[in-house]
C-alpha positions in Angstrom: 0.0 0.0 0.0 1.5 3.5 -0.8 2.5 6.1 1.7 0.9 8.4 -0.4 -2.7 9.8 -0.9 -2.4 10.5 -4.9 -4.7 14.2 -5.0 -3.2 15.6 -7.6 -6.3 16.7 -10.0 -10.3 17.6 -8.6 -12.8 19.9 -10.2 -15.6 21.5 -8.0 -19.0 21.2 -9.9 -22.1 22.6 -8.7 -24.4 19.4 -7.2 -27.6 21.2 -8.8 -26.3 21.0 -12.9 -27.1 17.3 -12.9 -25.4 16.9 -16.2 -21.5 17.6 -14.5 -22.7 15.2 -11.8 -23.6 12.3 -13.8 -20.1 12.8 -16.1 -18.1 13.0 -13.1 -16.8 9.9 -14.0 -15.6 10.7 -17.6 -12.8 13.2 -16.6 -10.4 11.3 -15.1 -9.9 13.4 -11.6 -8.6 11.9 -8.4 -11.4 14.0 -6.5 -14.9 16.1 -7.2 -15.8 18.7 -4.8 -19.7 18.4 -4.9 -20.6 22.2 -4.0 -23.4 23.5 -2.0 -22.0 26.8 -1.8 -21.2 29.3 -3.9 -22.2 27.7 -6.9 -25.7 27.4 -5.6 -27.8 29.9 -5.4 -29.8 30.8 -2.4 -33.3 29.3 -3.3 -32.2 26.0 -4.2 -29.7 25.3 -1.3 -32.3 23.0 0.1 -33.0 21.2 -3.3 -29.3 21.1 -3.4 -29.2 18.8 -0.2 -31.5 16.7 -0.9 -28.8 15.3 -4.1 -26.0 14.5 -1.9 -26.3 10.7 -1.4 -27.3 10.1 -4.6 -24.2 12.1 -6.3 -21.6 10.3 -4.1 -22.2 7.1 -5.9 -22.0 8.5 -8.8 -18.6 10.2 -8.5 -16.8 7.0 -6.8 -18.1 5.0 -9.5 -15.0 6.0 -11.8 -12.8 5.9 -8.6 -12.7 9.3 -7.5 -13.1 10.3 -4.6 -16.3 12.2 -3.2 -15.8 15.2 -0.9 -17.8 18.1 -0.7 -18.2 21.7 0.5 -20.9 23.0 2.3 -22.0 26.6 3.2 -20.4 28.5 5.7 -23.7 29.7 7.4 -25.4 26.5 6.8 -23.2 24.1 9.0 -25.8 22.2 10.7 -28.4 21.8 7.6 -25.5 20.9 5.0 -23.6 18.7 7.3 -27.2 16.4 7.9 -27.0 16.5 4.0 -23.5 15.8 3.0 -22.4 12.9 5.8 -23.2 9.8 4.3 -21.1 6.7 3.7 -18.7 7.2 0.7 -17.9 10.8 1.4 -14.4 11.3 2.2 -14.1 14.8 3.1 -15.8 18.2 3.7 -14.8 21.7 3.2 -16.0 24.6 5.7 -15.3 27.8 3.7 -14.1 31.1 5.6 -13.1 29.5 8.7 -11.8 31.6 10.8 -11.2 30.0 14.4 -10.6 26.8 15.6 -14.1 26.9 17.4 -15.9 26.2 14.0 -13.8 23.0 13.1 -14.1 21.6 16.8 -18.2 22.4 16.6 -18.0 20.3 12.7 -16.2 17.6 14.1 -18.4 16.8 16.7 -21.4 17.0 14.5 -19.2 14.7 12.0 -18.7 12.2 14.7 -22.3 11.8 15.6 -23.6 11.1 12.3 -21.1 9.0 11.7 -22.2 7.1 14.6 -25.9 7.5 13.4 -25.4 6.5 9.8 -22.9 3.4 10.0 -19.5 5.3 9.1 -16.3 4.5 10.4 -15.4 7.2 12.4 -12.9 9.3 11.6 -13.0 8.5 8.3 -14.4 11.7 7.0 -11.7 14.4 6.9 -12.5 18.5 7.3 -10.9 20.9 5.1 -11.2 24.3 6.7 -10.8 27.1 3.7 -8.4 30.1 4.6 -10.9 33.1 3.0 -10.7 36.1 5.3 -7.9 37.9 6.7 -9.2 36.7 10.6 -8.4 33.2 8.9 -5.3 34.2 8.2 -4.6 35.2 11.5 -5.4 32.0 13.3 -3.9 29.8 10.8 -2.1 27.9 13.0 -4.7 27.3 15.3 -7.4 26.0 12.7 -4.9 23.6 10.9 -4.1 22.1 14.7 -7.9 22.4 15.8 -8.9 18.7 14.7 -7.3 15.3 14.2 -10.0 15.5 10.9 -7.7 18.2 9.3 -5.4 15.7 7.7 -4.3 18.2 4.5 -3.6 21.8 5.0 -3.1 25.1 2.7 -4.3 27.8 1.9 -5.6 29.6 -1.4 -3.2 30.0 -4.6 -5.9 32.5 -5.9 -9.4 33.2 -4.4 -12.7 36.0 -5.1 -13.5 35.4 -1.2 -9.7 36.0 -0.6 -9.4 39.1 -3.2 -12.7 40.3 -1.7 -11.7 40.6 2.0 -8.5 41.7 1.7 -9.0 44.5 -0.9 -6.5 43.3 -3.6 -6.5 42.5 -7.1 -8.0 39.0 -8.2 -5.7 38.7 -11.9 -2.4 40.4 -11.6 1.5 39.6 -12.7 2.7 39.3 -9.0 2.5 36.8 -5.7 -0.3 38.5 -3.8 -0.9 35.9 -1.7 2.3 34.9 -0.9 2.2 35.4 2.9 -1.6 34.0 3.2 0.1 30.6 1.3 3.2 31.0 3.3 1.7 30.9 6.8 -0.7 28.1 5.9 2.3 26.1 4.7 4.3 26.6 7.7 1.5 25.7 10.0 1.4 22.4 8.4 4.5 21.3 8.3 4.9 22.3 11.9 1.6 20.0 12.7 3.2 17.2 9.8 0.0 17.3 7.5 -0.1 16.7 4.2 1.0 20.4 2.6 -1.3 21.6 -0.7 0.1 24.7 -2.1 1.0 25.6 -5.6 3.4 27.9 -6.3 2.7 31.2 -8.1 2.4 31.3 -11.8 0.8 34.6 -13.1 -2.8 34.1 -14.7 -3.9 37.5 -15.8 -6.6 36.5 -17.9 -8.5 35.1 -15.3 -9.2 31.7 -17.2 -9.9 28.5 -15.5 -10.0 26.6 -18.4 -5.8 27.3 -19.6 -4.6 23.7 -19.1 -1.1 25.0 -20.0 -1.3 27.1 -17.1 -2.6 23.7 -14.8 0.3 21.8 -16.5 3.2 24.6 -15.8 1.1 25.2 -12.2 1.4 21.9 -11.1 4.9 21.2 -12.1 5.9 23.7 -10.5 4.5 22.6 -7.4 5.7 19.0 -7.7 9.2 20.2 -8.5 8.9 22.3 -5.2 8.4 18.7 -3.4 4.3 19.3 -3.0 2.2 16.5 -4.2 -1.4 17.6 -3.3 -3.3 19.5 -5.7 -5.8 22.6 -5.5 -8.0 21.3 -7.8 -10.1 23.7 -10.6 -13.3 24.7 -12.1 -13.0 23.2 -15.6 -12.3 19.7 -17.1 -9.8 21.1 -19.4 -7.6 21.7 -16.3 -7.6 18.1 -15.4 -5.2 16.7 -18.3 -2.3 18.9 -16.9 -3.0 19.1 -13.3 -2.4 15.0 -13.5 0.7 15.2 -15.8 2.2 18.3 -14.0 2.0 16.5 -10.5 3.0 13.1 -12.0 7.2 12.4 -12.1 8.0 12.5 -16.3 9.5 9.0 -17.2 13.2 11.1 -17.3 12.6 12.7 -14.2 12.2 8.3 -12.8 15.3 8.0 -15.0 17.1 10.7 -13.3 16.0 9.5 -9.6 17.3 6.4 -10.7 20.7 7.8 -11.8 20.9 9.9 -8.7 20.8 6.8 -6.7 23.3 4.8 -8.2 25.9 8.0 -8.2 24.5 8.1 -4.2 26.1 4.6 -4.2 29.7 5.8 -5.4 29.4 8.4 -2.2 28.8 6.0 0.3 31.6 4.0 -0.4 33.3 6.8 -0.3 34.6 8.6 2.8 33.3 12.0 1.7 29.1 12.9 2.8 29.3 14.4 -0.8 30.6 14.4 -4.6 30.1 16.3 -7.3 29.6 14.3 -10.5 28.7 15.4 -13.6 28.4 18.7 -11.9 25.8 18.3 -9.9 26.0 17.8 -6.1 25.2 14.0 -5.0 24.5 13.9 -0.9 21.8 12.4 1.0 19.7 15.3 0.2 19.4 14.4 -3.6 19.2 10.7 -2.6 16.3 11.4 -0.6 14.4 13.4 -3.2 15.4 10.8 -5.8 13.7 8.1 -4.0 10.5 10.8 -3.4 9.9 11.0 -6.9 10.3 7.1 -7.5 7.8 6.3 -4.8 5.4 8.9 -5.9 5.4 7.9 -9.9 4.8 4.4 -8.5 2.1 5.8 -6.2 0.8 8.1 -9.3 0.8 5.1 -11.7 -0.8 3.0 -9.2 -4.0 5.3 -8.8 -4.1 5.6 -12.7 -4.8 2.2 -13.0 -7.0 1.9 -10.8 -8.8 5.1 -12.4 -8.4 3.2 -15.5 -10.1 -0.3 -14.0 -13.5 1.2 -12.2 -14.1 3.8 -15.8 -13.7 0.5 -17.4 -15.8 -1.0 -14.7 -18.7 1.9 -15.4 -18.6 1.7 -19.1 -19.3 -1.8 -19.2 -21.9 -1.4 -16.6 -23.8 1.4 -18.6 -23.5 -0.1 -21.9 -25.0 -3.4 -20.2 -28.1 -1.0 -18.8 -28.5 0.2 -22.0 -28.7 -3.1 -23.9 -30.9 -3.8 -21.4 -33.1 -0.9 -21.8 -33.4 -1.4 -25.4 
């Protein structure tokens, strides 16, 4: 079994277009957000709820994984709606104290309890969307045992909105915001989802040479966990940005066998080929080994339940006609 949890692609879709819902399964993420938030608007919040169960299915049938965001002044209402077996984890937008996430989890745990889920299964990701977030970053990421992955915004309206700055610009605006949320998880050891900054000025969501160049960025920064988008054609190059390149494998694999040439050495370091070989490289050489494994591990099994779904559709259909 890997070490990893492979995240490196998700789209959030609104629950209420029942058309993204029921082709979930045909973009090849590792995750959906299902969201009852902003995507939603006010009147049909409680329709919205009501979909829930029924969409979970239908996203893990192509092995993705189900989470789902809920509104921030809804807790109660869309927690009842969204906590059902199969969900894997919930997102509380605009937290901003540690007194939300410890009032969610306990809700969690009861209907867990209540509806047959293991508990503790069902992870909280608390959104960093105000600047009183911001402040008690550290605080929310250590508030609850549920808060497995931390980070904070590489881009956000609710972000933009609150603090007064620019939404599409040519510079790092964010930079302390991502910073702070990045620190505060590595001093708690959670899993760390940040991306780097690479300018977007147009404001699309659907550049997939930005996703590519966004995400490889990130991995080659050492993150593996991925923001996620807005539009399928983002999917395609969030996967292959966060997934090693068969030559960066060959290059791990080089790494390691100059590694070999330093240990029987007496020096803690040569420099071959003009490039530094220590026990630095040799640890981010076995990384990236481990993770392609771990990547090309959750592609098959992508692969094998969308293989699983067509054949499961095409036999309905025969059926039906």
């Amino acid at each position: 079994m890997s070490k990893y949890t492979v995240r490196r692609s998700g789209l959030t879709m609104p629950i209420v277009t029942a058309r993204f819902v029921d082709n979930a399964w045909r973009r090849g993420c590792d995750f959906v957000i299902l969201d009852l938030e902003d995507s939603v608007p006010q009147h049909m919040k409680p329709h919205a709820r009501t979909l829930v169960n029924a969409a979970i299915a239908k996203i893990a049938r192509a092995g993705t994984e189900p989470f789902a965001r809920i509104n921030h002044e809804y807790m109660l209402a869309d927690l009842d709606a969204v906590v059902w077996p199969g969900i894997r984890r919930i997102r509380y937008p605009k937290t901003e104290c540690g007194d939300e996430v410890r009032q969610m989890d306990a809700i969690i745990t009861r209907l867990e309890r209540e509806r047959g889920i293991r508990p503790g299964s069902i992870e909280i990701d608390p959104g960093i969307e105000t600047a009183i977030g911001v402040t008690n970053v550290y605080e929310i990421a250590a508030s609850s045992p549920r808060i497995r992955e931390f980070g904070a915004t590489s881009g956000g309206y609710d972000l933009s909105r609150d603090l007064g700055v620019e939404m599409f610009v040519d510079y790092d605006q964010f930079v302390y915001v991502r910073g702070e949320s990045e620190l505060a998880a590595r001093a708690l050891g959670l899993g760390v989802r940040v991306a780097p900054f690479v300018a977007n000025t147009s404001g699309s969501v659907s550049d997939g040479d930005h996703a590519y160049r966004q995400a490889e960025a990130a991995r080659k920064c050492g993150f593996h966990l991925g923001t996620g988008g807005l539009n399928p054609a983002v999917v395609e190059g969030h996967n292959r940005g966060h997934t090693p390149s068969d030559a960066d494998v060959r290059d791990a694999h080089w790494v390691l066998e100059q590694y070999e040439r330093v240990l029987a050495s007496a020096q803690t370091w040569l420099t071959i080929d003009n490039r530094v070989i220590d026990r630095y490289e040799a640890a981010r050489a076995r990384d990236t080994i481990d993770w392609a494994r771990a990547c090309a591990e959750r592609d098959r099994e992508k692969e094998q339940a969308v293989a699983r779904t067509r054949a499961a559709l095409a036999a309905a259909t025969g059926e039906a006609g």
